[in-house]
C-alpha positions in Angstrom: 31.0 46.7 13.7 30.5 45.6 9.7 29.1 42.3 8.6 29.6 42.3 4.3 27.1 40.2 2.4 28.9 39.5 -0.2 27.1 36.4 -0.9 23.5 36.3 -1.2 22.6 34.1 2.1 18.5 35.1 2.2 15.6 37.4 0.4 14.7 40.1 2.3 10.5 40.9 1.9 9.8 42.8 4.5 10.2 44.0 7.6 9.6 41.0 9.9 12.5 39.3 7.2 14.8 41.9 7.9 14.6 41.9 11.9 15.3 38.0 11.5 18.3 38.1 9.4 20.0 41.1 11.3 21.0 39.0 14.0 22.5 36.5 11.9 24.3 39.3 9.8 25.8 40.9 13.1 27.1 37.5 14.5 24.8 38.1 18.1 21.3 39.3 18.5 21.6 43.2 19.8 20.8 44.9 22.6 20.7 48.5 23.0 22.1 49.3 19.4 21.7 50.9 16.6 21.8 48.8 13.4 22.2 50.8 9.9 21.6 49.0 7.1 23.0 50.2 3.4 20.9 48.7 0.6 22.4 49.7 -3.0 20.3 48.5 -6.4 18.3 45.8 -3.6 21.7 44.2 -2.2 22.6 44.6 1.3 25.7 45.8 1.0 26.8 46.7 5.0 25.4 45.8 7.8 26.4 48.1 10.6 25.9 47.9 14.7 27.0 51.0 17.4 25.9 51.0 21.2 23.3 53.8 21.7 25.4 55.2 24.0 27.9 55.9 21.4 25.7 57.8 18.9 23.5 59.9 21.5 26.3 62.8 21.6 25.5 65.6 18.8 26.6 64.5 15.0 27.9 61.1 16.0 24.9 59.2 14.6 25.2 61.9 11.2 28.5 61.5 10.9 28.5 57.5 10.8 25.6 58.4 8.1 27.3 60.5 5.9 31.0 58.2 6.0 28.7 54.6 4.8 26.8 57.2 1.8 30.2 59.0 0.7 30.9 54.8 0.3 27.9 54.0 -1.2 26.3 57.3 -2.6 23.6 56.4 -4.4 22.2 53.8 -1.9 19.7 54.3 0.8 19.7 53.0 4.4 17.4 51.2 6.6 17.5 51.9 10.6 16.6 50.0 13.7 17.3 50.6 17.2 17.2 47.6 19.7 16.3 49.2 23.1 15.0 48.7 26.9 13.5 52.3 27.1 12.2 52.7 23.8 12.4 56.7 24.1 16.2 56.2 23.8 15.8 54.4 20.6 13.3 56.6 19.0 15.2 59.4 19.9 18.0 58.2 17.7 15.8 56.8 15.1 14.5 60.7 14.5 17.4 61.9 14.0 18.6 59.2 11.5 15.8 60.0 9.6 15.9 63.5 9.6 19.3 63.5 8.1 18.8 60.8 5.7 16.1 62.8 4.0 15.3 60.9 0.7 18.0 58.0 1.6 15.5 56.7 3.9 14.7 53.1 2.9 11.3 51.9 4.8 10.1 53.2 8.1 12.6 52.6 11.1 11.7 50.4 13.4 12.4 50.5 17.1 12.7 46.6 19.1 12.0 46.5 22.9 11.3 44.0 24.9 10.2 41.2 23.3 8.4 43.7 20.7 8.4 45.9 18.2 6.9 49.7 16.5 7.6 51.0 13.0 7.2 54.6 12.1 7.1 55.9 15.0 7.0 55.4 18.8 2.9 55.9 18.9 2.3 53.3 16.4 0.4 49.7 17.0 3.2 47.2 19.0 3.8 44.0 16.9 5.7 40.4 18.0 9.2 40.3 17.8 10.2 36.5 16.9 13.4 37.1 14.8 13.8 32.6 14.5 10.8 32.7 13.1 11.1 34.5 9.8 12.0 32.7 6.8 15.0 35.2 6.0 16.8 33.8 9.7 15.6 29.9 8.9 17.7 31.3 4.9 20.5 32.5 7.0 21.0 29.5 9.4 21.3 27.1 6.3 23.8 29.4 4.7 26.0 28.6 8.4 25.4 32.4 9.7 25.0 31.8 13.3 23.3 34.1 15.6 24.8 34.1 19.3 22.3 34.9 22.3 24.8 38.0 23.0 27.7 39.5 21.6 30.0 38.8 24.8 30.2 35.1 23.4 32.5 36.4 20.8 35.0 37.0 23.3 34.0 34.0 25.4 35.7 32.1 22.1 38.9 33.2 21.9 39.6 33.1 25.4 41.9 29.6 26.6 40.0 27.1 29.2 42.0 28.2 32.3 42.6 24.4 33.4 44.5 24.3 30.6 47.1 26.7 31.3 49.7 24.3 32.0 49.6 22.3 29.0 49.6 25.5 27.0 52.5 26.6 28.6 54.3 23.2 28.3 53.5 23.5 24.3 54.6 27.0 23.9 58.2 26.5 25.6 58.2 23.3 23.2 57.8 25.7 20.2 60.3 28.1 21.2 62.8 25.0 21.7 62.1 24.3 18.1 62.4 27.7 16.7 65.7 28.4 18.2 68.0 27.2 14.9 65.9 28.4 12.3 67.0 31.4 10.3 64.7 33.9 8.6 63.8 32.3 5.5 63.2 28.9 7.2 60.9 30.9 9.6 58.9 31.8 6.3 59.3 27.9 5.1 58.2 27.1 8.1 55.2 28.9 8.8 53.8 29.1 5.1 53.9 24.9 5.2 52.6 24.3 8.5 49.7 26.9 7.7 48.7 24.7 3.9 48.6 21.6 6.2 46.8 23.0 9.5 44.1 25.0 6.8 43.1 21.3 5.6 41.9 20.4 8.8 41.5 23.1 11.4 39.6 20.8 13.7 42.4 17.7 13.7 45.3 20.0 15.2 46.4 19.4 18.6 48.1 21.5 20.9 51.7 21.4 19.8 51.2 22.0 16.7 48.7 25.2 17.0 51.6 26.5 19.6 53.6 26.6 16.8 51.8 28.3 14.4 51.4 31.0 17.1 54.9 31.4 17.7 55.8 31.4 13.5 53.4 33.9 13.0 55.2 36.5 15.2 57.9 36.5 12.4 56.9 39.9 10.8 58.4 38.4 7.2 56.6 34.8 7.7 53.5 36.6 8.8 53.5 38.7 5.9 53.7 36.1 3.4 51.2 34.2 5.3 48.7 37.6 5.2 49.3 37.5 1.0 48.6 33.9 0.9 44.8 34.4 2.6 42.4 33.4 -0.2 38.4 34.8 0.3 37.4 31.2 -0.4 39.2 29.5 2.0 38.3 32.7 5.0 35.8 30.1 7.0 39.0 28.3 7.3 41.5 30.5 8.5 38.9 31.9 11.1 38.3 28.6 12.8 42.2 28.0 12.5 43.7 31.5 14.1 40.4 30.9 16.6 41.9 27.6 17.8 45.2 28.9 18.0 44.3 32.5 20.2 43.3 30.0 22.3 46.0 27.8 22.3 48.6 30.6 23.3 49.3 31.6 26.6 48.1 35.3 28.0 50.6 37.7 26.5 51.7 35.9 23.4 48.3 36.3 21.9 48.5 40.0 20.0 49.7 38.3 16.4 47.2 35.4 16.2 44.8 37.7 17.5 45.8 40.3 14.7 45.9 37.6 11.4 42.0 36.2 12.8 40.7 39.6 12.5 41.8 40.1 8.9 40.4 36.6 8.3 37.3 37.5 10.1 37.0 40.8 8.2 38.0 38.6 4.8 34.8 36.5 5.6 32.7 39.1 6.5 32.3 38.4 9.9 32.5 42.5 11.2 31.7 41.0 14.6 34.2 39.0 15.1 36.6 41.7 13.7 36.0 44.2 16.2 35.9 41.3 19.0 39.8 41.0 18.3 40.4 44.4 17.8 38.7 45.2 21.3 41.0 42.2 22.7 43.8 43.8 21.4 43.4 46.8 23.0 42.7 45.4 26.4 45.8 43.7 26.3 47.8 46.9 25.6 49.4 45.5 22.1 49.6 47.0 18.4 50.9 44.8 16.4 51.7 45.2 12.4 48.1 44.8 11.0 46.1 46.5 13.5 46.8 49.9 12.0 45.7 48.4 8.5 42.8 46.7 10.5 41.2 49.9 11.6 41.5 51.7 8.7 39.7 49.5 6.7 37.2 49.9 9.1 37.9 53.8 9.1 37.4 53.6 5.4 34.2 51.3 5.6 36.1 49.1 2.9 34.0 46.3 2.1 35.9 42.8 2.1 35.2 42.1 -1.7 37.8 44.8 -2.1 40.4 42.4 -0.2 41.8 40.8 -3.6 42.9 43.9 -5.0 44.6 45.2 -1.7 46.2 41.8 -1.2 47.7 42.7 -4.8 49.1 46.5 -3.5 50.4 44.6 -0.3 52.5 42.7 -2.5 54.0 45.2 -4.6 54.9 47.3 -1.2 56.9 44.5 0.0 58.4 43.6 -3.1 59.4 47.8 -3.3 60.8 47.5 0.3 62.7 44.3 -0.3 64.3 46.2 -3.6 65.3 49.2 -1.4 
């Protein structure tokens, strides 16, 4: 998973700085993980998590390497593994090193229970107190929140069971309402409900996030909705498509589910982004952006580049509605 830094959210001076703001770049502090970090001309430009199960078969770990430097070629990387056994974690850590050669940024560091080496695994143990540091206190005023664990990501986009019935009551409601509506007052509709509900996420009750669950399963009023996502106004559209995964009933869920990961990905949030796509999959549904979904992440495209693809997205469906 990716979190972009696009803005500058806290300074970095060393080590201790850097274990406290990984958590808050991630989303969730880590367990047994790998975290890459790609630092180009002093900027953190990707922060980047894997399970340590994932990278222990041979070249998996070199392979994620060499696809974030072909992005970023002339940068150089920091590594830290979050382990229980701490031989697992240096294990990997050695071989990120080895084939970084000269991209090495800093020693790698290796965090285990409650502590922490740098170097290697026979150095001198240190404290590990990542709220402490005055990059995390940087990163908490900037809103990045650090979650005890990254299963709380799912946690949020999963409906209160004893709401089922009102959920279901709200959803048969919105299909009631859709039934006249044509395919360019499916596009009316969804692009004016979405302008109002984006003003106030928080004020929207159940009725009307069923409905902008049920619009968005247009694939025309969904697209237009997808061009109209601005980067500034991200936050937003992640607490809206939040509320309304949750306010859909199981099985209805794959094209909210689809339009919060772009937004997530839009505001950085890599976390969250892979949350939904892992959802997604578990629910047995590809919808329309999914396959644009993973290859960004494929491709390692960093979400500054989003304005420019929002631009090419246009012009394909303007070629397609020509044809």
């Amino acid at each position: 998973m990716t979190s972009d830094t696009s803005v500058p959210v806290a300074r970095v001076r060393d080590l201790p700085d850097l274990l406290g703001v990984i958590p808050h770049l991630l989303g969730f502090h880590p367990e047994e993980s790998m975290v890459l970090i790609v630092i180009d001309n002093g900027r953190i430009e990707l922060t980047a998590r894997a399970d340590l199960g994932d990278l222990q078969p041979a070249n998996h770990l070199e392979l994620m390497i060499d696809r974030m430097l072909l992005r970023w070629p002339a940068a150089g990387m920091w590594l830290v593994a979050y382990a229980a056994e701490e031989r697992a974690g240096w294990a990997l850590l050695r071989r990120g090193r080895k084939h970084l050669g000269d991209a090495m940024i800093g020693d790698p560091a290796c965090v285990s229970g409650g502590r922490y080496r740098v170097g290697d695994c026979w150095g001198p143990q240190f404290d590990h107190d990542p709220r402490s540091s005055a990059a995390a206190a940087s990163a908490t005023l900037h809103g990045l929140q650090a979650r005890p664990r990254r299963g709380m990501l799912a946690e949020q986009l999963r409906a209160d069971p004893g709401q089922a019935a009102t959920v279901e009551a709200c959803w048969f409601r919105a299909l009631q309402r859709a039934m006249p509506l044509d395919s360019s007052a499916w596009v009316r509709e969804l692009l004016g409900a979405l302008a109002s509900a984006l003003r106030d996420p928080a004020g929207l009750g159940p009725d009307e996030l069923a409905w902008l669950g049920l619009l968005i399963n247009h694939p025309q009023a969904r697209d237009q909705a997808v061009l109209s996502l601005e980067p500034a106004a991200a936050d937003s559209w992640v607490e809206l498509w939040s509320r309304v995964v949750r306010a859909c009933p199981h099985g209805t869920q794959s094209q909210p589910l689809a339009v919060l990961a772009l937004a997530a990905w839009v505001n950085g949030n890599g976390a969250l982004q892979t949350v939904c796509l892992e959802e997604l999959e578990a629910q047995g549904v590809r919808p329309g952006l999914q396959d644009m979904l993973e290859d960004l992440n494929e491709g390692i495209i960093p979400p500054s580049e989003w304005d420019d693809l929002r631009v090419r997205f246009r012009d394909l469906l303007e070629e397609a509605d020509a044809g």
